[in-house]
C-alpha positions as CSV (number, residue, x, y, z in Angstrom):
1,X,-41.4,36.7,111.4
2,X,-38.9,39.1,111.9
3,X,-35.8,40.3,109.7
4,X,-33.1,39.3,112.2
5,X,-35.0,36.0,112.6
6,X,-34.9,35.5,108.7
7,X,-31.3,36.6,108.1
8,X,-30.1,33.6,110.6
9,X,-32.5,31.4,108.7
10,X,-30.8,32.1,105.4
11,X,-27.6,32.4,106.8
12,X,-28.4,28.6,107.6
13,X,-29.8,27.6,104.3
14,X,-27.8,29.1,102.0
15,X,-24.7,27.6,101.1
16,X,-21.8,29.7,102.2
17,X,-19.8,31.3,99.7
18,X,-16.1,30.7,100.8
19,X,-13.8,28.0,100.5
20,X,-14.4,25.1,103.1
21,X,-15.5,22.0,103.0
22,X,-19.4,20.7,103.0
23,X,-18.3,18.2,106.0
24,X,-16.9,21.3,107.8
25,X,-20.2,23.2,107.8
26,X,-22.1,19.9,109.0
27,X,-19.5,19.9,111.6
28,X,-20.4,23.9,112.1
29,X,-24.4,23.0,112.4
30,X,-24.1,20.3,114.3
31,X,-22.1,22.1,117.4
32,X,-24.4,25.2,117.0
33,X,-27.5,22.9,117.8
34,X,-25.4,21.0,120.4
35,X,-24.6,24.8,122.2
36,X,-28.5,25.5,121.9
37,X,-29.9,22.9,123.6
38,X,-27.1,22.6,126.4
39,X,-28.0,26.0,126.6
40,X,-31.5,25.5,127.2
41,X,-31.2,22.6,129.7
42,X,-29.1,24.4,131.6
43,X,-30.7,27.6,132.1
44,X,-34.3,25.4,132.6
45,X,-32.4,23.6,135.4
46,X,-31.6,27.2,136.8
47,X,-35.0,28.2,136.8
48,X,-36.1,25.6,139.8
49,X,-39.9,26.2,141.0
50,X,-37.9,25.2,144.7
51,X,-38.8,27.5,147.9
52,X,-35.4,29.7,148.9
53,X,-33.5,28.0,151.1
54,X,-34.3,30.5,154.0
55,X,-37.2,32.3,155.3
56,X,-36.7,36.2,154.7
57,X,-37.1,36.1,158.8
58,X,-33.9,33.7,159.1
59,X,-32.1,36.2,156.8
60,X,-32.6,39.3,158.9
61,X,-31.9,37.1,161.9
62,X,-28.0,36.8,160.9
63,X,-28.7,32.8,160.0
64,X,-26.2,32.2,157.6
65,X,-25.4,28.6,158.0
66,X,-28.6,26.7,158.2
67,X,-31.4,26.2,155.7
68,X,-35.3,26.2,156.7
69,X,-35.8,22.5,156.0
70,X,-32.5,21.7,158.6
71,X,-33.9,24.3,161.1
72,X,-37.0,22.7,160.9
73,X,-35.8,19.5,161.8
74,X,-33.7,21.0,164.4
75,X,-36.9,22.0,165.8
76,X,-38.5,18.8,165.4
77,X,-36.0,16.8,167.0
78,X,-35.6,19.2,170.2
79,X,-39.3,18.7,170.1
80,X,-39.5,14.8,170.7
81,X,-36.2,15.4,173.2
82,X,-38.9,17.8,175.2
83,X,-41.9,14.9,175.3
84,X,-39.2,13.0,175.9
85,X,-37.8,14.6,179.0
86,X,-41.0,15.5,180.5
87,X,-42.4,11.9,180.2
88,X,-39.9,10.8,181.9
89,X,-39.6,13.2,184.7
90,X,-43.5,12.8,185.0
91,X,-42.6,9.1,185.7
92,X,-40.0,9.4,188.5
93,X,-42.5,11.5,190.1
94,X,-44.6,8.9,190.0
95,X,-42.8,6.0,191.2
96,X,-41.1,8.2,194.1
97,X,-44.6,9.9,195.6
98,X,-47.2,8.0,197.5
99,X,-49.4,11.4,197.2
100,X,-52.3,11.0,194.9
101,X,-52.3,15.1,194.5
102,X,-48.4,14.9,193.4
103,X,-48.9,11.9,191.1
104,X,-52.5,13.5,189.8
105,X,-50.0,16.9,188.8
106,X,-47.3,14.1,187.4
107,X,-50.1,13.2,185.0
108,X,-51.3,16.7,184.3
109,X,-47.6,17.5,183.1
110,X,-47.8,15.2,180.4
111,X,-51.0,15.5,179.2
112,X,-51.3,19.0,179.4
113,X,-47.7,20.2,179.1
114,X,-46.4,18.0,175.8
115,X,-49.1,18.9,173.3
116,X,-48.0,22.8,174.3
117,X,-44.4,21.7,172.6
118,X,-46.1,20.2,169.4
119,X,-48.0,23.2,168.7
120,X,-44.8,25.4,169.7
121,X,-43.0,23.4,166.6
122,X,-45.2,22.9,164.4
123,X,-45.1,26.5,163.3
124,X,-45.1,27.3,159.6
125,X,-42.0,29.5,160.2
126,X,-38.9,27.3,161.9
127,X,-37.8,30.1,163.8
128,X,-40.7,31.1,164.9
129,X,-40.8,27.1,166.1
130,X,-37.4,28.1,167.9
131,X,-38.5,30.5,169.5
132,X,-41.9,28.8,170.6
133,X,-40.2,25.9,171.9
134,X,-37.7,27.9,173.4
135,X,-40.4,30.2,175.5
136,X,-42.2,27.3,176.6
137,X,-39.1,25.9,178.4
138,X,-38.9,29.1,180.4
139,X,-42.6,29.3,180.7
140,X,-42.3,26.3,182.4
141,X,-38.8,26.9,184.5
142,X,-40.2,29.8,185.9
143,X,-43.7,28.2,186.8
144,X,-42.2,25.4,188.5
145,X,-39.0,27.3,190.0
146,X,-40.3,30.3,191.7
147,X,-43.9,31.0,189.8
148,X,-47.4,29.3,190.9
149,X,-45.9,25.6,190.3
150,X,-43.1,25.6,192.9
151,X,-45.2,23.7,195.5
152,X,-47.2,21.0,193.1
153,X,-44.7,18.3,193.2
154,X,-43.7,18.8,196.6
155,X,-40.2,17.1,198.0
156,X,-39.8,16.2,194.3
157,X,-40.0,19.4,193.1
158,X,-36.4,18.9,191.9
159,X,-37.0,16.8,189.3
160,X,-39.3,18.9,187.3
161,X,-36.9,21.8,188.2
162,X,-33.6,19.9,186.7
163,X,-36.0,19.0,183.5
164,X,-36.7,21.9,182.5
165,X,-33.6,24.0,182.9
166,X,-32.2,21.4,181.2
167,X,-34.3,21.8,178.4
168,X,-34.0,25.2,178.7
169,X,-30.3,25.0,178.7
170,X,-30.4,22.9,175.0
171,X,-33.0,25.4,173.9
172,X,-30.4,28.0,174.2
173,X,-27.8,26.0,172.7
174,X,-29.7,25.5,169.8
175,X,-30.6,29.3,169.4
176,X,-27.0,30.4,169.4
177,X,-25.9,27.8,166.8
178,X,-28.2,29.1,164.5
179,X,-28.9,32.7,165.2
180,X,-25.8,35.0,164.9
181,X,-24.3,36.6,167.7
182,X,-25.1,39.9,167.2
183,X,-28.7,38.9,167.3
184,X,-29.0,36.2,170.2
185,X,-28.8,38.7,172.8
186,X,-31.3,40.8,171.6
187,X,-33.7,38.0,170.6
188,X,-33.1,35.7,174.3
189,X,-34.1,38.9,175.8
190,X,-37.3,39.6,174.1
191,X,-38.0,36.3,174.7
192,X,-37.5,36.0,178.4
193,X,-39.7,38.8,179.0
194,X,-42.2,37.5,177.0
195,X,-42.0,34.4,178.8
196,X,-42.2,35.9,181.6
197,X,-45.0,38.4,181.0
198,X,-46.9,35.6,180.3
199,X,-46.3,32.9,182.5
200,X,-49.0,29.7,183.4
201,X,-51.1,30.1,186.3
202,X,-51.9,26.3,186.9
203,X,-51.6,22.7,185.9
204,X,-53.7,23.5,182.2
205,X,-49.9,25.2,181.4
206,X,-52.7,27.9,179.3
207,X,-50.4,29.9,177.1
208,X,-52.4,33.3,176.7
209,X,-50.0,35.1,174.2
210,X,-48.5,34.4,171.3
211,X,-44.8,33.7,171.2
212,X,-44.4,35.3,167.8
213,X,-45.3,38.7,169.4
214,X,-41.8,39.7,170.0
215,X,-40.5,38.3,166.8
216,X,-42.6,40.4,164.8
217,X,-41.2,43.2,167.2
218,X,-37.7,42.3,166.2
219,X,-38.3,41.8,162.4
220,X,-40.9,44.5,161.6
221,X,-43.0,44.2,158.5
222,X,-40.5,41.8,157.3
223,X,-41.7,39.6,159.5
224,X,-45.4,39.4,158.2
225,X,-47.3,36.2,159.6
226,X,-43.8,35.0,159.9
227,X,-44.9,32.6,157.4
228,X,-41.9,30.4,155.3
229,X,-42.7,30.4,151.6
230,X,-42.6,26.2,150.8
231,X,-43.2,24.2,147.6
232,X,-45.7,21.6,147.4
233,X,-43.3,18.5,148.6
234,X,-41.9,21.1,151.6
235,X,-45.8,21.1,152.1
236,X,-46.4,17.2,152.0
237,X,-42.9,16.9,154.1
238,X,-43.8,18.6,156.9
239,X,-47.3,17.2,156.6
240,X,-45.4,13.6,157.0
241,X,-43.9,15.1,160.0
242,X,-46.7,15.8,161.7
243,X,-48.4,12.9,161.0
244,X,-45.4,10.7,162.2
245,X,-45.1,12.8,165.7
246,X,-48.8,13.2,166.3
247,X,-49.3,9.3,165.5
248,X,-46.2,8.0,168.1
249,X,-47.7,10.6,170.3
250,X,-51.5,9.3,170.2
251,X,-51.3,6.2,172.4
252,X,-49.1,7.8,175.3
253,X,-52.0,10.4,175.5
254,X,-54.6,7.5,175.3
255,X,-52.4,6.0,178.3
256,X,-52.1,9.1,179.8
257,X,-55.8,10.4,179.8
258,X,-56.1,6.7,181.5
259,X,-53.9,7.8,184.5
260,X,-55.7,10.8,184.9
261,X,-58.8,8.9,184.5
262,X,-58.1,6.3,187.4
263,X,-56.3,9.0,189.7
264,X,-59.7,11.1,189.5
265,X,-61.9,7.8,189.8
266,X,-62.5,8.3,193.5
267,X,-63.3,12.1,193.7
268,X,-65.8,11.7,190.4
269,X,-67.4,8.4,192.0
270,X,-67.7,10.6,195.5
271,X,-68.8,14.3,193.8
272,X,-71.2,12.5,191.0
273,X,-74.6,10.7,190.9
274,X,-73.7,9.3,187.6
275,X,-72.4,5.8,186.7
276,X,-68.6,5.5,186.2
277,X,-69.9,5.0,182.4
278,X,-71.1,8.8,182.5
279,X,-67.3,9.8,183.9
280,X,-65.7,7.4,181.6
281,X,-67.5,8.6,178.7
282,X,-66.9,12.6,179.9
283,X,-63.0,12.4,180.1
284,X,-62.5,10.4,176.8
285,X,-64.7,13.1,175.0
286,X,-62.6,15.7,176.8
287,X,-59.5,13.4,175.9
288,X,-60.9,13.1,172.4
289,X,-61.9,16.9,171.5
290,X,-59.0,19.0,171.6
291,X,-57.4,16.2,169.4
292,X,-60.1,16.3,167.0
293,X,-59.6,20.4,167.6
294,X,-56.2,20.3,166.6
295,X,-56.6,18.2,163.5
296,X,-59.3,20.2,161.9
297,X,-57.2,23.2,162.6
298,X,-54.2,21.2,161.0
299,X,-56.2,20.5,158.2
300,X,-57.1,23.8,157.6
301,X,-53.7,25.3,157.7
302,X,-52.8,22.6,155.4
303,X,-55.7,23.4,153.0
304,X,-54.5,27.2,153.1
305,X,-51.0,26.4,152.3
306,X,-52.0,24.1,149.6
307,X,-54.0,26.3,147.9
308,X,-51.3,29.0,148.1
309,X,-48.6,27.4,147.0
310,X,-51.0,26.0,144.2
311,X,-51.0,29.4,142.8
312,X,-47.5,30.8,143.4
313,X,-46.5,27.5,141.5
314,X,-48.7,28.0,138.7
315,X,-47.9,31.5,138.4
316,X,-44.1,30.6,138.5
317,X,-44.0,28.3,136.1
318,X,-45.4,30.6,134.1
319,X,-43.3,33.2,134.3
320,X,-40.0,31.0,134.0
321,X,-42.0,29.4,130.9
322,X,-41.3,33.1,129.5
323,X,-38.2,33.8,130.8
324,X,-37.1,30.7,129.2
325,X,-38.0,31.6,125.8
326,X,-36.3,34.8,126.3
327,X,-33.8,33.3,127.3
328,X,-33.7,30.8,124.4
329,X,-34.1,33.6,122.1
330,X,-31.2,35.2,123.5
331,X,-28.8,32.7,123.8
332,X,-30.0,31.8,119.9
333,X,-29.3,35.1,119.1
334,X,-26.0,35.1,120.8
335,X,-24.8,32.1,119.1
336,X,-25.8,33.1,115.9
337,X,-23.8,36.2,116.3
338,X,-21.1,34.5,117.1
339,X,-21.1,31.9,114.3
340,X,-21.4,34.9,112.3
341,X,-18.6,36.5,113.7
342,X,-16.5,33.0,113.6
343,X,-17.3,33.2,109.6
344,X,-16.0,36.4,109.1
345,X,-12.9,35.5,110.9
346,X,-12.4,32.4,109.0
347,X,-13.0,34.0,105.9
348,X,-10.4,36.9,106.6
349,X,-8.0,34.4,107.5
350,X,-8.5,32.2,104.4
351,X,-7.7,35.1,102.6
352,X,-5.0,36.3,104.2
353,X,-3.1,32.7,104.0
354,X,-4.7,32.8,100.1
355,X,-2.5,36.1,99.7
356,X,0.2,34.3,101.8
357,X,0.3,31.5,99.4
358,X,0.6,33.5,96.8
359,X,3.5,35.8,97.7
360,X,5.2,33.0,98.9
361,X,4.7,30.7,95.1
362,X,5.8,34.1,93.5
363,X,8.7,35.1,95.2
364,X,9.4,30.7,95.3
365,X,8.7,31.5,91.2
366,X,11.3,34.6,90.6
367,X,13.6,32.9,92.8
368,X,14.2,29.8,90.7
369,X,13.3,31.7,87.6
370,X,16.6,33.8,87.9
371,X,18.1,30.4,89.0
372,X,18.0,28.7,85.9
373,X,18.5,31.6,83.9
374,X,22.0,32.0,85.6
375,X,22.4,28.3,85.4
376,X,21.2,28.3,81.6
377,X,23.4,31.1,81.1
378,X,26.1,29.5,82.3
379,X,25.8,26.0,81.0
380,X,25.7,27.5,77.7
381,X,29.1,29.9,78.1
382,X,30.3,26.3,79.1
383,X,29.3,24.8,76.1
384,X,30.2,28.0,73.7
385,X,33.7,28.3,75.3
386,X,34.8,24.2,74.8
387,X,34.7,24.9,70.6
388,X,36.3,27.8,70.8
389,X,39.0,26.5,73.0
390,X,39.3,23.6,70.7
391,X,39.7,25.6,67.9
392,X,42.3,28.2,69.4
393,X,44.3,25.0,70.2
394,X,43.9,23.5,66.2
395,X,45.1,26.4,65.2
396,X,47.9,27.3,67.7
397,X,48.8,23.4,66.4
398,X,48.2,24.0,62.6
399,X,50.5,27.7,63.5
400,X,53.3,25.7,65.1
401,X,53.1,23.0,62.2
402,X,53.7,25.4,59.5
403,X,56.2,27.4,61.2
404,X,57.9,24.0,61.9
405,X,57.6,23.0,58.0
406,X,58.5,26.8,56.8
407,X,61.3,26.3,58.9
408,X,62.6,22.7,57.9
409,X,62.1,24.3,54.3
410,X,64.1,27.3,54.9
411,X,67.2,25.5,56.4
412,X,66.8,22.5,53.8
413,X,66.8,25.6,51.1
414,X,69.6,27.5,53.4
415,X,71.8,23.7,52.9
416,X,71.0,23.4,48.8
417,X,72.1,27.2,48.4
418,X,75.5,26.3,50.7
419,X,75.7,22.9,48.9
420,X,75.5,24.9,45.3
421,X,77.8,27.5,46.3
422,X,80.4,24.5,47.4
423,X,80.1,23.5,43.9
């Protein structure tokens, strides 16, 4: 135990030498342990185990405004706007063409070219989702526009055209309200040329690169797998995700792979020996295998991040476990100086309005000291000076008497000595 430690002990323990009250230094304990644990929760709620709010990718990017989770659900609903707008192009297609090779490529868009824009989103980085979703929809522009698609939907080749520059269009829109100026320009044309470098050759809409490539370019070794750093609930949240889009996605494919099934029934019937259970049972295995293929990759990636974030949580709560109780030990520490700071004060001014007290009842003392002194003093010149008066005016009286009765006798004496001398 150390000293400092046992000094603030004792200071605790041992009453405190100066004059205040018992209920006072209750008071005094009472708010210390108060300003402790206030203390303590608050800096514990400060230390959150929660991912940063951005990917360090986002930050060099210039995006200032919007948080991983929001871009990610950016990206998620531009994602369902895309299946949306294919499936539904697809469709018109459909209903307007009487060509079985048109409404065969109709199908092929949907089953082929929606999964592309789940994969595209489902990236662990959300701008690397933006940016996947966004190639895709020029991928796709340019193959149907002026690449090896042009001719596949022919008189109707409009309506895929419209799509996606449409998409392409909101794509864009959602790039610039999230990246910052000074970086869109550079990052639509890095993109564009990666688009365009590796454009789809057929109706399978293969992607041969990866649209990170150019990201990585623009980030450098900041950039890294372009990976986002999330918790455990980011984990299970985005795992909900997927499993909510993938699930409302499932029977459309089912539906889809159907259509493709019954457009193809005639040419497999005509090219094959086999029973139309044999073809049946080929294009729901090939229906069924790259969705088993994704979700064992899923899993996988989800396994990885698990584990990873397993570990970076453990090792962070350990090391805010520490920094808390340096932190506890400092703020204690802190408080403690303080009290003992607030102690000295108070005793300094106890003794300065002691002193204060005291000047004041002495000088309040001489003051009324000399008072009645002067008054005593007074009171008895009063009372000396009334006898003596009294006396000074008994014998002015007695003085005047005898003169008066020296002076009857005289003239009475002055009458006998005339009345003699008459004789």
């Amino acid at each position: 135990m150390s000293e400092d430690y046992q000094m603030n002990k004792n200071m605790f323990d041992v009453p405190l030498k100066w004059p205040i009250h018992g209920s006072v230094m209750k008071t005094l304990r009472r708010v210390c342990s108060v300003l402790i644990l206030g203390s303590s929760v608050m800096f514990i709620a400060a230390c959150s185990t929660a991912p940063p709010s951005q990917t360090e990718f986002m930050r060099k990017m210039g995006v200032e405004d919007v948080t991983t989770r929001e871009l990610q659900l950016m990206v998620y609903a531009f994602g369902t706007q895309f299946g949306g707008s294919v499936e539904l192009a697809a469709n018109k297609i459909q209903q307007n063409s009487n060509s079985p090779d048109i409404k065969r490529n109709a199908i092929l868009w949907k089953v082929n070219g929606i999964p592309l824009i789940h994969r595209a989103m489902f990236s662990p980085d959300p701008l690397g989702g933006l940016s996947g979703t966004w190639a895709l929809c020029v991928q796709m522009r340019e193959f149907f526009d002026t690449g090896a698609g042009k001719d596949v939907f022919g008189q109707w080749q409009y309506i895929a055209v419209d799509a996606v520059r449409s998409l392409e269009t909101q794509a864009q829109d959602m790039a610039a309200a999230v990246i910052g100026e000074s970086q869109l320009a550079t990052f639509q044309r890095g993109l564009e040329s990666w688009a365009l470098e590796n454009s789809f050759e057929n109706m399978l809409f293969v992607r041969v690169g990866d649209s990170s490539e150019f990201l990585r370019g623009l980030a450098g070794d900041t950039a890294g797998g372009l990976a986002a750093a999330a918790s455990m609930n980011v984990v299970m949240q985005t795992i909900n995700d997927r499993m909510a889009i993938l699930s409302a996605y499932i029977p459309r494919h089912v539906q889809w792979q159907t259509e493709l099934l019954m457009a193809q029934a005639p040419e497999l019937i005509a090219g094959q020996s086999d029973s139309i259970m044999a073809v049946v049972e080929s294009n729901v295995a090939g229906m069924l295998e790259p969705l088993l293929a994704f979700w064992i990759q899923e899993r996988e990636i989800m396994t990885a991040y698990l584990s990873s974030e397993r570990s970076a949580v453990l090792e962070g709560i350990a090391a805010e476990r520490l920094a808390a109780l340096r932190a506890l030990a400092d703020e204690r520490n802190v408080i403690l100086e303080r009290i003992t700071q607030e102690r000295n004060l108070t005793i300094e001014q106890i003794n300065a309005l002691t002193l204060t007290a005291m000047e004041n009842m002495l000088a309040e003392s001489k003051e009324l000291s000399t008072s009645t002194i002067d008054h005593v003093f007074w009171r008895t010149i009063q009372l000396m000076a009334l006898p003596a008066v009294v006396l000074l005016v008994v014998c002015v009286a007695v003085l005047l008497w005898i003169r008066n009765s020296i002076n009857r006798y005289l003239r009475l004496l002055e009458e006998r000595t005339r009345g003699a001398a008459g004789r």
